[in-house]
Structures are given as structure tokens and as C-alpha cells.
N, C-alpha and C positions, 0 to 999 in steps of 0.2 A: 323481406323477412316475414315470418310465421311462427307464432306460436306452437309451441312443444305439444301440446293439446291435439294440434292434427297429425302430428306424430308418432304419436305415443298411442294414440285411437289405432293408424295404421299397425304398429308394433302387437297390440291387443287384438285384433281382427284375424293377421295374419298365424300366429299364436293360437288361438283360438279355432281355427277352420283347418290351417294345415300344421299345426303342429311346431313345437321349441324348434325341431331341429332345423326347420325349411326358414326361420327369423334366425336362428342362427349363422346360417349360410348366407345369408342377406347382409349380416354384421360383417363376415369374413369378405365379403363380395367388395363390399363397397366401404371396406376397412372403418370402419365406423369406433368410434373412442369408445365407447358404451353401448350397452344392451338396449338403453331403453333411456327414456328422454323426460326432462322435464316438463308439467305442465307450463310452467310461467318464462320460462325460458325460449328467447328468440334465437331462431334458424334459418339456413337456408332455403327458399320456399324452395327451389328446384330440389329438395330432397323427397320430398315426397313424390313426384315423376320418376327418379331414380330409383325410389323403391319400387313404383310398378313396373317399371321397364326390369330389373332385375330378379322378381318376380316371375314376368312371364316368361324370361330365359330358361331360368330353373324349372317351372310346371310344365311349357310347354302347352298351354291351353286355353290361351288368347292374348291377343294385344295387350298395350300397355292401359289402353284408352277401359278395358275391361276392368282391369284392378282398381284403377282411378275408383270408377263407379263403387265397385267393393270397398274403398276407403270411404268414399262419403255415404254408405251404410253403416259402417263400423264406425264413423263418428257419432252419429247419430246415438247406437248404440252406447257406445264410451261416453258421452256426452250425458245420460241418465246419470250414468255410475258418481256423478258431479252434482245431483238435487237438478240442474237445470230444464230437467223434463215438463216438471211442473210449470213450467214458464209458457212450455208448448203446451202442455195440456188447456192452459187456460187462453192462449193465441183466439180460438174461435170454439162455434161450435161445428161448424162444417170445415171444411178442408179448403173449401175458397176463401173463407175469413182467413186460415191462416195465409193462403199466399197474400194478401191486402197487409196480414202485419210484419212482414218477414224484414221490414224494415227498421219497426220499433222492437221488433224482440232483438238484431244486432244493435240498437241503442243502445239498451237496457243490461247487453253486458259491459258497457264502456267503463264501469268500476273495475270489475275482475281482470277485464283486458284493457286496460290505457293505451297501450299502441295499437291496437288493432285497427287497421284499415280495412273495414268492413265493406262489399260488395253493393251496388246497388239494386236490387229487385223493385219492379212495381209491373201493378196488370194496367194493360191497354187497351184489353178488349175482352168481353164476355160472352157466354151463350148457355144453352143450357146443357152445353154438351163437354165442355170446358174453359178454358180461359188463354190467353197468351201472356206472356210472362215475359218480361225483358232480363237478360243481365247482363250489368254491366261492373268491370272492375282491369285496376293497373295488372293484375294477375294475369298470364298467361298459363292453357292448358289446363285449366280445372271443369272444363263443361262438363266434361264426365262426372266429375265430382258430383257437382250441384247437384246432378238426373240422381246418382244414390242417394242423396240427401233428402229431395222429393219424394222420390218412390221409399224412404225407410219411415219417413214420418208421416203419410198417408196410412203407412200399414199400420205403422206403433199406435197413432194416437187418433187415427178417425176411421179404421177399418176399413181405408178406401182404397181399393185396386187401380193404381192411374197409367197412362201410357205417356211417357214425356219424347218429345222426337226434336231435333232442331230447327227448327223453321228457317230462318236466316242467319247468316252470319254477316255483321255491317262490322266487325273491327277495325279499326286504325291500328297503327304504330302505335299510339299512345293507349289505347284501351282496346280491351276486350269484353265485344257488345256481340250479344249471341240473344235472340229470342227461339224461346220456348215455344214450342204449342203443348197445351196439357191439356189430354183426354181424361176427365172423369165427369161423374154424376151430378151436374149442377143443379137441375130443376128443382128440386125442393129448396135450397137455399135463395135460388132469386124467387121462389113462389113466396117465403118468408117476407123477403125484402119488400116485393109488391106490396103484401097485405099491410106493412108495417109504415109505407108511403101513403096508404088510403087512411088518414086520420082526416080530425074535423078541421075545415078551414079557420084558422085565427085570421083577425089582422093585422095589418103589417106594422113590424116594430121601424121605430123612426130612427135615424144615424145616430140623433144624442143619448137615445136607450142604449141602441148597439155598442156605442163607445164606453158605457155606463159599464156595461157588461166586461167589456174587452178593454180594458185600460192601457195595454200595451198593445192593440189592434194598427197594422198599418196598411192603408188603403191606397190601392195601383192601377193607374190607368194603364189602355193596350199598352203605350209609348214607356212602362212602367217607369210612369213618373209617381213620386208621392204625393198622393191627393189629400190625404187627413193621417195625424196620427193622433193615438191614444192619448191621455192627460199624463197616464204616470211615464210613458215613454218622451213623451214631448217635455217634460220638466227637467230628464236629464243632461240637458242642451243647454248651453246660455240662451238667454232670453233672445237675444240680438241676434244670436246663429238662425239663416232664412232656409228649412227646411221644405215647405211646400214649392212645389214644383220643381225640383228637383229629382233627378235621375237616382233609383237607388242606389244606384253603383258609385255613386259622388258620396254619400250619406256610409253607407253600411257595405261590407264584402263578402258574400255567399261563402260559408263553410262548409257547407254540405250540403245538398250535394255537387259534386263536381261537373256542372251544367255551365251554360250560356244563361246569364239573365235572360230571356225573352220568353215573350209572352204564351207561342206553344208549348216550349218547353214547359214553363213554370205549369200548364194547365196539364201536361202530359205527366210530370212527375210528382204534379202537387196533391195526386189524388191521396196516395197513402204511402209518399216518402216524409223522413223529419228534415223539415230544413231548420240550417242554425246558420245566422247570419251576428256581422262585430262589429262594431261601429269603426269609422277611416276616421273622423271628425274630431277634436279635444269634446271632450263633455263639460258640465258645469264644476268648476271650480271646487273641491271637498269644503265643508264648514267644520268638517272633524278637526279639534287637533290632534288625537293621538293619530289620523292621517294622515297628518302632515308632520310629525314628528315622524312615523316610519320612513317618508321617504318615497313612497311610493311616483311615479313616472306620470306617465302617461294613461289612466286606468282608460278602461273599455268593458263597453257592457258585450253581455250575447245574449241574445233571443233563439229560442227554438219552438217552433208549432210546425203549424197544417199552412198550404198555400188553398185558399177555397174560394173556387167562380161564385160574386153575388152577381148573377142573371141579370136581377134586376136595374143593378148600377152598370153594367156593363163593366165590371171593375173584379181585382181580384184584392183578398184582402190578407192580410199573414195575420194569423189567429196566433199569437205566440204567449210566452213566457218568459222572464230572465232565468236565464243560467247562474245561480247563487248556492254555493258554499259554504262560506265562511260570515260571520258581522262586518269582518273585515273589508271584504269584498262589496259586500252590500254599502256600507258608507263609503267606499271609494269610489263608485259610481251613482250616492247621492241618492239609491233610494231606500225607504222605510217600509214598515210593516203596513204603515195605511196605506202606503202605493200598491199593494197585493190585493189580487182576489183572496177574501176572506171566505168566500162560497166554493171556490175549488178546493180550498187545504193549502195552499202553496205558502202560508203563513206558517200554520202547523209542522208542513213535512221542512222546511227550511228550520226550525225551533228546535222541531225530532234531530234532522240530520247534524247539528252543530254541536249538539250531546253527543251524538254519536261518533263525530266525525275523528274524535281523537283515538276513541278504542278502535276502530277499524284500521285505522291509521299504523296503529300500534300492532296492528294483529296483523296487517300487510307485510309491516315491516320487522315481522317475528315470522312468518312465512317466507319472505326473501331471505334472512340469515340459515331459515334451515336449510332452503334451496343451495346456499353457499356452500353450508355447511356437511349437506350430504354429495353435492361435486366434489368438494376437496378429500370425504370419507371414501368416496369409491375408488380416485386415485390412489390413496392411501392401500385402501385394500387391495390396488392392483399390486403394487408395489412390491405389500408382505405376501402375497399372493406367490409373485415372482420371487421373494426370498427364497421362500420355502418350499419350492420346487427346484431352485438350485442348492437348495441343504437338502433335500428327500433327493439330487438325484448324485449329489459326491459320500450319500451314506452306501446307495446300493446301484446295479445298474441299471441303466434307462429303460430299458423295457419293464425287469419287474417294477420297480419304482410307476411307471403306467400300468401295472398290471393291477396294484393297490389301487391309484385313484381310480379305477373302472371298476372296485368293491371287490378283486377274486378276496380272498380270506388267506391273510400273509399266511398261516402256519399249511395252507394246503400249497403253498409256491414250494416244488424240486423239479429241479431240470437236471441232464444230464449234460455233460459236453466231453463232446469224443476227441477234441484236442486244443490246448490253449498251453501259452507258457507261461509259468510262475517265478518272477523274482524276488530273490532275499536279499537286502543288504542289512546285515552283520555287523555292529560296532565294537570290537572286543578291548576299547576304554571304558566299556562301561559300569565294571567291578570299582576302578580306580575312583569314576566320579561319586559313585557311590557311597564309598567308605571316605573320602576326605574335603568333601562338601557339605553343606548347610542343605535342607531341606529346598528353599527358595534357588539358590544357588543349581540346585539339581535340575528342576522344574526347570529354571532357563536355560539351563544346557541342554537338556532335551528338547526342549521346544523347539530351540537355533537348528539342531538336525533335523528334526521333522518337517518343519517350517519349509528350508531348504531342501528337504528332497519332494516338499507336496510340492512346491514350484515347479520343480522340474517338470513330474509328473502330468500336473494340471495342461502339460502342450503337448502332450502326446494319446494316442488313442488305448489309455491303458485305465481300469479300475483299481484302487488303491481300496485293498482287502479290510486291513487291519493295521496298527502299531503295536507290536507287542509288548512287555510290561519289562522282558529285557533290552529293548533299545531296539529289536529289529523289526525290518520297514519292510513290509511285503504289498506288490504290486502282480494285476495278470493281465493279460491283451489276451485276446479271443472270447470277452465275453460279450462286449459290446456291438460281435457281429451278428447277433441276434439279432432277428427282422421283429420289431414293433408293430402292435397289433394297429390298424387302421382307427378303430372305435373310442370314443373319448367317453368317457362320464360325462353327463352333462351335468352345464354349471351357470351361474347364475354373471359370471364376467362377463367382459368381453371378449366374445372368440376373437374379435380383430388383434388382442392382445394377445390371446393365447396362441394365434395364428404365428402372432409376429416373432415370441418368443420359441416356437417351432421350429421356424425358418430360421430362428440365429443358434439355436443348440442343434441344428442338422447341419446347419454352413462352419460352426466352431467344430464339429465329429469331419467334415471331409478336408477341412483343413489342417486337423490332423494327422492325416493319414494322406496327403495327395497324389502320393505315387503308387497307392494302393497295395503295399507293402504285407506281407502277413505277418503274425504275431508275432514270431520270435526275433522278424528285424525287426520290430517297431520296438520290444525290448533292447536289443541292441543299441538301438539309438537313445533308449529311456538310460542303458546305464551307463554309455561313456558321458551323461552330462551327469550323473550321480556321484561318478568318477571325478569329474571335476567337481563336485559342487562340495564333495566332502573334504575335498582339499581347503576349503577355502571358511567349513566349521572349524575354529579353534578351540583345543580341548584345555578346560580353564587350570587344569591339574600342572600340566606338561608345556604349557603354551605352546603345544605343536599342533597340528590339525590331526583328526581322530582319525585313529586307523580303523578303516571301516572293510570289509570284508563283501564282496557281489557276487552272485551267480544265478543260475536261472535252469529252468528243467522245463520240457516240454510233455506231454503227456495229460491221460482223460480225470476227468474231476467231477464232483456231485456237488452241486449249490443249491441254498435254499433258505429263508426266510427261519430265524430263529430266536424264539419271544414270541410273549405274549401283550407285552406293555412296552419295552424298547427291543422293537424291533431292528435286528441285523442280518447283515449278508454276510452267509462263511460258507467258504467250499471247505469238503473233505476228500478226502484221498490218499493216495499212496504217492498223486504227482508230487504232493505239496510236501510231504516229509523226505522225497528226493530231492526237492531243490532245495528243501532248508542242510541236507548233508550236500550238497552239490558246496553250496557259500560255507558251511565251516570249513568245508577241506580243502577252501580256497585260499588266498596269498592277500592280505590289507595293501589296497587299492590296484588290485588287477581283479577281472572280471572273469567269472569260471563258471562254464557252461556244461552239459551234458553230453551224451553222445546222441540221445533224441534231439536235443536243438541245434547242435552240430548238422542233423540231419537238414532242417527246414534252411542253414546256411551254407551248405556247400556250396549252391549253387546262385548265391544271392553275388550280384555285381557294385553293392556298396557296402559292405564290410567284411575285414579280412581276419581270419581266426588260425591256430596254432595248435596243434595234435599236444598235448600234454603226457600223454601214456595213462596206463594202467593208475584209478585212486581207489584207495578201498574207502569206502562207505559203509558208514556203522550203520549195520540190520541190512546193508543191503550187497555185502560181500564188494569186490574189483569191480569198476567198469572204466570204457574207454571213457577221458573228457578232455576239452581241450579249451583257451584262452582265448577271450576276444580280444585281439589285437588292436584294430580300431578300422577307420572308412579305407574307401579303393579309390585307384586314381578319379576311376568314374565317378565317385561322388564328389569330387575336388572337380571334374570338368560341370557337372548339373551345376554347383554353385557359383562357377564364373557364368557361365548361359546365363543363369537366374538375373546377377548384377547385373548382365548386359541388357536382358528385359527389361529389370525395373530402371537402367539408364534411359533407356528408349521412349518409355511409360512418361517419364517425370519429363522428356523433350516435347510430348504431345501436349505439355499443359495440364501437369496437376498443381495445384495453386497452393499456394499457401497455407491458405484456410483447409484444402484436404488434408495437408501435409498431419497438418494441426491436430485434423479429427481421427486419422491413422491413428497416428502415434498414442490417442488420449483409447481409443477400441484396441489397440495392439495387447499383446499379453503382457506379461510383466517379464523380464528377466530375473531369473533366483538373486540371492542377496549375496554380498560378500557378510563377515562375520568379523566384527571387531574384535580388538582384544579381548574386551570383558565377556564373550561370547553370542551379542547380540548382534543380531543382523542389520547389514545398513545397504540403501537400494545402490545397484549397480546400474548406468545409464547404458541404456542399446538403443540402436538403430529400430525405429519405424517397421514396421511388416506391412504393406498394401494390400488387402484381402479382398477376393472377388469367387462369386458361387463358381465352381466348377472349374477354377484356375488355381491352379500351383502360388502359393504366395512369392512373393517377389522377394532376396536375400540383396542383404548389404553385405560384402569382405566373403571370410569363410564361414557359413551362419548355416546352421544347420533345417534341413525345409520344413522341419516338424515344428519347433520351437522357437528359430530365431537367432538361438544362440552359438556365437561364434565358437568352432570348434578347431582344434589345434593337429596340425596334419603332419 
């Protein structure tokens, strides 16, 4: 796992050099929950590979091992934007000092980052030409990285031009050890270093001075056994526990770094890695009571310093310090202020830090809650995000509805359309409910019809215009065969969302429509279920089901954006006032069509229509029209084939649990309508839905909607 921090630097980098839309694609690519990542928040390290590698698909303009390197620049970079620059500024004054501390400055974040399993670096060898460089870490695939990380903080912070190349690669299965060679300008810094070794000879301090100094000092022979330890470290022991000559490893467990005890090593890594070692052993007994009232276990102390060759002794010695926190801490393993160097601070900064430790504490853990707090806000926002693209796209259609969030200027949207069909359904109970109803009373009766005919509606590939303020429901097909422009507004989601939600309002539009039907069947099939559905509104007056009146006209229409503050979608025309005289001069519950949409049916092989004769239309003199009758044998044979598929389907092992998820993604069926005129859900059959397949029908179900239709 990795911190959101090397993520979120990648996210910023790439942002920055190529642009929202090329992170965008990268979000969609690699379907990503979010735009952009938390710092404090753990991930997949392989995420950040995946982004170079998807990266160099899309530019085309190098490897994956390329970007790598452009990310550990861009850390770098991102990593200012945090105060943490200053840390590196004061690393060294030359550019070799910093590679010697590259391992105390990852110390030094272990507050901000507590889990971070930091890398290990240290130099091996010098010159005045550059330096070799080890690294080593469980991380696989970052070498690149580290080389941008090198060369971005040479430039930032010491103006130095370096060449990093790989020397060797020694990795295991278990680590990744890759040495460095770095080319740059050493000679003035080890000319420094000479001059600053030519000081006056002192004499030599004796063991009991050294130990005076170093109280927690512990001394190792080649065989690294313990030869002497410090007073305040050697008090934390029972008296009777036999520390000298013993093996450290019996005593104390290496926490870091992840080495062999042994004696080259310790001499190869001791130069300017932190080691932190913990004691295996019981320590002495607490005298606290309130530490023995808490409870506390097993305490254990930890040490961290320097490993440093004394030449002289032939011995190496761990220059350390306790690792101390809390008071708590400190009398659980027994020691006090006068066991501190009082000449380093470590008294002071342990007195500072325990003042301290509670606001930071507090301020961590008011940083985690917003962390939470802004996760659960972006879901949210995806959420209403997706609301409100499915209420902007059942007010107008998909395309304009895209054509606002890309900024055109709604009142400048007219389109023309050279042919689409328009249906009206006509309730002519609706004077009755009018005059002998309560206000509330009305309102629900209206509702139950509209409710019921949006249902229908909602499974077919048709836009629902308006409801008028008389009770009639008007619907049209052929607007939605507008091609959609490619271009999105950009936005601050996540594309992978908006992707997703894409691909499920283009898969709901062709499952509408599967047989690729044109407009005027697709009405056809929209009104014999309107036909049913209104049978099955009860008018609260008559207790009988409201006679409702259908018909439909095909012919050209003008749309367009109208409002300046609620904005709506209304076609005008000449179509639209022949289908609304098309449905009055129709018969309550048979369906009456024109002689233009007769046209687009003649020769249609699933539904069967009836020559009417001559009807005259008010303003618009006789014309032929004629009845739609209802489906043809062939569409009674498609919906046994269909059963037989989805028999087939469900013998290859669709489980339970799909069954499950069908049925809960399926559409809804319309309502039936109680007595008192409210709607109550009517149960159907499951629809199985797949891109670019016909859905699967249960009985006689019609392929649009689902619903069983009576033949």
C-alpha cells in the first residue's frame, strides 16, 4: 500500500504538462471511483504503474519506465505545495549531504505518515566525480521513480545538473536492491570535508567520559556481542538480568533497517542510515502505581541513533536515544529525566512534545474526519449529480439536454425535424372529475393517469412533450434519433462515473428500441399498452375506468428551448394540431391514427391497422384515417423465439443471485389502480438485458417494455 500523496502528485503532474482532458481519460481508462485522491489515504501501490503504463498508450511517446520518472518529478514538485520543501532545503549544503541524509529526512516524516514503509538509501562509495547510491526496498518497479526524484531535487534545491544510470541490479524475490551511480560535481564538498578533518589534535577521551556522554551508548564487538552498555540504558534491566556478552540479537530486535546483524553490514549501512532497535527481554519491574493500575503488559523500550566504527577499540558502538512520547511511556520502561542527556534537548523536546502531543493528536484526528467526511461528500455529489441528469434528461431530449451542459445558450437551441410521430391521449371524463370532486381528490385522480401512462412510456424509445392542464398526455418518437454530439463540458467528477452512467443510458435507449423499429411503430407499441393501462385507471366519479381517447400523426415539427429561468422543451407545428384533431375524432379506448402514419405502417410485419374512411378534422377539412388494430402473427412468433432464448439462457447457469439482480435493474411494470384511484404495483416477470441483444420475454411480453400483451 501507498499513500494517496504519490498519487495525487501523479494526478497534479499529469494535469499540469498535458492537460484535464488526457487525467481525464486515464480516470475513464482505468475506471477509477474518483478524480483525484486523498493525501492521507492508503492504495494500491500498483496504481501508480498503471497509470504510466496507461499514459504511454494514450501519448504514445515513451515507455511506461518514462512516466515513472515524470512522476517522481512531479512528486517532488507536489511535495513543496505541503511546507515539506524546507526540510530539503536544510538536508545539506551541497547535493552529497543530501544523498547521506535521504534516510533521516524519511524518518522525519513518520508523524504525518505512520504507515509509511519508507525505502532504504545510503552511499557506499565516493569520488569527486560522484557518489554510488544503494536502494533498497519491498516495492517493486519504482527505480524510475527514485532517478525523477534525484534529478528534480538536484535542480530545485542545489542547482545541480546530475546524471543517475543504474549500475547494478542485486534483487531478490523479497527486495528490490538496485545501486545507483550518480554523476555530479563533488570536489568542493569533499574539499570542505578535508579541510574540516584537519583540526588540532586533542587527547584521547577515556570509555568512562564516553559513557558519561552517551548514557544510552552500546558497545559491539566484530562477533556483535555486547561489550559495555550505557548507565541509563543498563538500569532499565533487572539487576540480575546477565547482559554483557551476549549476542545482540538475544538482548534487542533490529527495527530498522531491514538487514542481517552482521558486522559488514552494520558497517555498510551504519554510515548514515537510522537504526531503531526493541528490546526481546522483560525490563525492570515499574515502581509507578498509576502503572501498574493501567495495566500495562509487557513494556519495551526502543532506541534509535547512528551505528559508528571506534577504530580505535576495534568495536562498533550504537550512539542512540529512547524513543519517548508520552510520561506514560517513560515510567513504564523506568526511565526519568535525569537519565536524559540534558545537553542534547532530549529532556526539553520530550516536555515540548507532551504539551503538544494532545493538539496535534486532536488535529490529526479532525484531519481524518474531514478525510471521511469529504469521501462520503463526493459520493454524495456523484449521486445528486446522477439525479439531476436523469430529471434534465425526462424534461427534454438527450442530445439538447447535452447540448446545455456543453454551455450552447438554451434560448439559441431550434432544430427542425423533417418527420417524427406525435401522440395524444385524450381523457373526456375529465369535465366530470372536475365539477364533482374536492380539489385533493382531483390531484389524485390525475396523478393515477399520468403516473400510469409515464410508466408505460419510460420503456419505450419515445420523449414525453408535456401534460396538458386538460388531462391530455402527449408523447413523440423520432426525436431521440438525433446523433449526440461526442464533446462533454468538462467537469470536476468522475469521468469513470459519467462513463459508467453513459454506457447505462445508451444500453436503456437500445433496449428500447431492439428491433430497430421507426417511429411510428414504436408508437404503436407505446399506445396499445396506454390502451391497456387506461383501462385499468378507475374514474372515482363512475367507478368505471376513464374513457380516454389515442391517436397519433406523423409529420415535420420545429423544437426548441423556451424560458429564460424554467426552461422547457415544446415542438410547434401544424403536426402537432393534426394529431391532437387526429385523437378527438377518435372512439375512448381504440387508437386512431392518420393517413401519414398509416403510411410509415403499411408495410410494418408486427402490427395490424383498419382503413376507417373519410374523418373530417376541424381547420383541417376530410382526410383518409384508419385504427390500429393491434400485433401480427409475427410478432406472437418473435415472442415465443424470445422465451425460448431466455429458456436456453437460464439452462446454461444463470444463478440465483443474477436472477435477483435482473429482476431488482428490470423496469418497473405500470400499476394497476385501486378503487380509491391510487395505484398499487402489479408483479412481472424478470427482463435479462445484455448490450446489443434483444431482451429476453417471459409468456406474451412485449420486446420493448416487458409487458404482457393480449393477442
Amino acid at each position: 500500500m501507498i499513500y494517496g500523496i504519490l498519487l495525487e502528485s501523479a494526478r497534479y503532474g499529469v494535469c499540469e504538462v498535458y492537460g484535464q482532458a488526457i487525467w481525464k481519460r486515464i480516470v475513464q481508462e482505468l475506471n477509477f471511483e474518483h478524480e483525484s485522491f486523498t493525501t492521507l489515504g492508503r492504495y494500491d501501490e500498483t496504481l501508480i504503474e498503471k497509470i504510466a503504463e496507461c499514459l504511454a498508450e494514450i501519448l504514445h511517446e515513451g515507455g511506461p519506465d518514462l512516466y515513472m520518472q515524470f512522476f517522481g518529478e512531479c512528486f517532488v514538485k507536489f511535495f513543496t505545495n505541503y511546507g515539506y520543501d524546507k526540510i530539503l532545503r536544510v538536508a545539506g549544503r551541497h547535493f552529497r549531504d543530501f544523498l547521506h541524509s535521504i534516510d533521516q529526512l524519511h524518518d522525519s516524516t513518520r508523524f504525518s505518515f505512520p504507515k509509511m514503509k519508507s525505502p532504504l538509501f545510503h552511499v557506499t562509495d565516493e569520488d569527486d566525480n560522484g557518489a554510488i547510491l544503494h536502494y533498497k526496498s519491498k516495492r517493486r518497479g519504482f527505480q524510475r521513480y527514485i532517478v525523477g526524484q534525484l534529478k528534480e531535487c538536484s535542480t530545485r534545491f542545489f542547482k545541480e545538473d546530475i546524471f543517475v544510470r543504474i549500475q547494478d541490479d542485486i534483487s531478490s524475490n523479497e527486495y528490490t536492491h538496485i545501486i545507483f551511480r550518480v554523476d555530479f560535481n563533488n570536489f568542493m564538498a569533499r574539499s570542505m570535508q578535508r579541510r574540516l578533518m584537519q583540526g588540532p589534535q586533542l587527547p584521547d577521551v577515556t570509555s568512562a567520559t564516553f559513557f558519561k556522554v552517551f548514557p544510552f551508548g552500546i558497545l559491539l564487538d566484530p562477533q556483535m556481542r555486547i561489550c559495555h552498555l550505557g548507565h541509563s540504558i543498563k538500569n532499565v534491566f533487572p539487576s540480575d538480568t546477565l547482559l554483557i556478552g551476549r549476542h545482540l540479537e538475544d538482548v534487542f530486535r533490529l527495527i530498522r533497517p531491514d538487514i542481517l546483524l552482521e558486522w559488514n553490514r552494520v558497517l555498510s549501512y551504519g554510515r548514515h542510515i537510522v537504526f531503531v532497535i526493541e528490546s526481546r527481554i522483560p525490563l525492570r519491574p515499574s515502581q509507578s502505581k498509576n502503572i501498574k493500575k493501567s495495566g500495562s503488559g509487557n513494556p519495551q523500550i526502543r532506541l534509535k541513533g547512528q551505528m559508528k566504527l571506534m577504530e580505535a577499540w576495534n568495536m562498533i558502538v550504537f550512539l542512540c536515544h529512547p524513543v519517548l512520547t508520552t510520561t506514560e511511556e517513560m515510567l513504564s520502561v523506568g526511565l526519568f529525566l535525569h537519565d536524559l542527556n540534558f545537553y542534547d534537548g532530549s529532556s526539553e523536546i520530550l516536555i515540548a512534545g507532551m504539551q503538544h502531543a494532545r493538539s496535534l493528536q486532536a488535529a490529526i484526528d479532525k484531519q481524518h474526519a474531514w478525510i471521511t467526511k469529504l469521501q462520503s461528500s463526493k459520493l454524495e455529489l456523484q449521486e445528486w449529480r446522477s439525479k439531476g441528469r436523469r430529471l434534465l434528461y425526462s424534461m427534454m431530449p438527450r442530445h439538447i439536454a447535452q447540448m446545455l451542459q456543453e454551455g450552447v445558450l438554451a434560448n439559441s437551441i431550434c432544430e427542425s425535424h423533417k418527420l417524427l410521430t406525435v401522440l395524444f391521449a385524450y381523457s373526456i371524463d375529465f369535465k366530470d372529475v372536475i365539477q364533482k370532486l374536492d380539489p385533493q381528490q382531483i390531484v389524485e385522480s390525475i396523478n393515477a393517469t399520468v403516473n400510469a401512462f409515464d410508466q408505460c412510456s419510460e420503456h419505450f424509445d419515445v420523449f414525453k412533450v408535456e401534460t396538458k392542464a386538460d388531462s391530455s398526455y402527449m408523447a413523440v418518437a423520432g426525436i431521440q434519433d438525433r446523433s449526440i454530439q461526442p464533446h462533454r463540458r468538462e467537469s470536476t467528477t468522475s469521468q469513470s462515473t459519467t462513463y459508467s452512467l453513459s454506457i447505462a443510458d445508451d444500453l436503456v435507449n437500445e433496449m428500447k428500441n431492439p428491433l430497430g423499429l421507426n417511429h411510428a411503430e414504436i408508437v404503436c407499441g407505446l399506445a396499445l399498452e396506454l390502451v391497456k393501462s387506461s383501462k385499468r385507471v378507475i374514474n372515482p366519479v363512475t367507478k368505471q375506468p376513464f374513457r380516454v381517447k389515442f391517436g397519433f400523426h406523423s409529420g415535420p415539427a420545429v423544437g426548441g428551448i423556451v424560458g429564460a429561468k424554467n426552461y422547457q422543451y415544446c415542438l410547434f407545428g401544424d403536426t402537432i394540431n393534426t394529431a391532437s384533431r387526429i385523437t378527438t375524432t377518435g372512439e375512448p379506448g381504440r387508437v386512431h391514427i392518420s393517413d401519414t402514419s398509416y403510411a410509415l405502417l403499411k408495410d410494418s410485419q408486427y402490427f395490424e391497422t383498419q382503413h376507417r374512411g373519410k374523418t373530417e378534422l376541424k381547420g383541417k377539412g376530410t382526410s383518409e384515417t384508419y385504427w390500429l388494430i393491434g400485433p401480427t402473427p409475427a410478432y406472437t412468433s418473435l415472442i415465443d423465439q424470445d422465451q425460448h432464448d431466455m429458456d436456453d439462457e437460464e439452462l446454461n447457469g444463470l444463478s440465483y443471485q443474477q436472477t435477483a439482480k435482473a429482476e431488482n435493474n428490470a423496469p418497473r411494470s405500470f400499476a394497476d389502480t385501486s378503487p380509491n384511484g391510487h395505484l398499487a404495483p402489479v408483479p412481472r416477470t424478470p427482463v435479462k438485458s445484455n448490450i446489443n441483444k434483444r431482451p429476453s420475454l417471459s409468456g406474451s411480453q412485449c420486446p420493448f417494455s416487458g409487458h404482457k400483451i393480449d393477442i
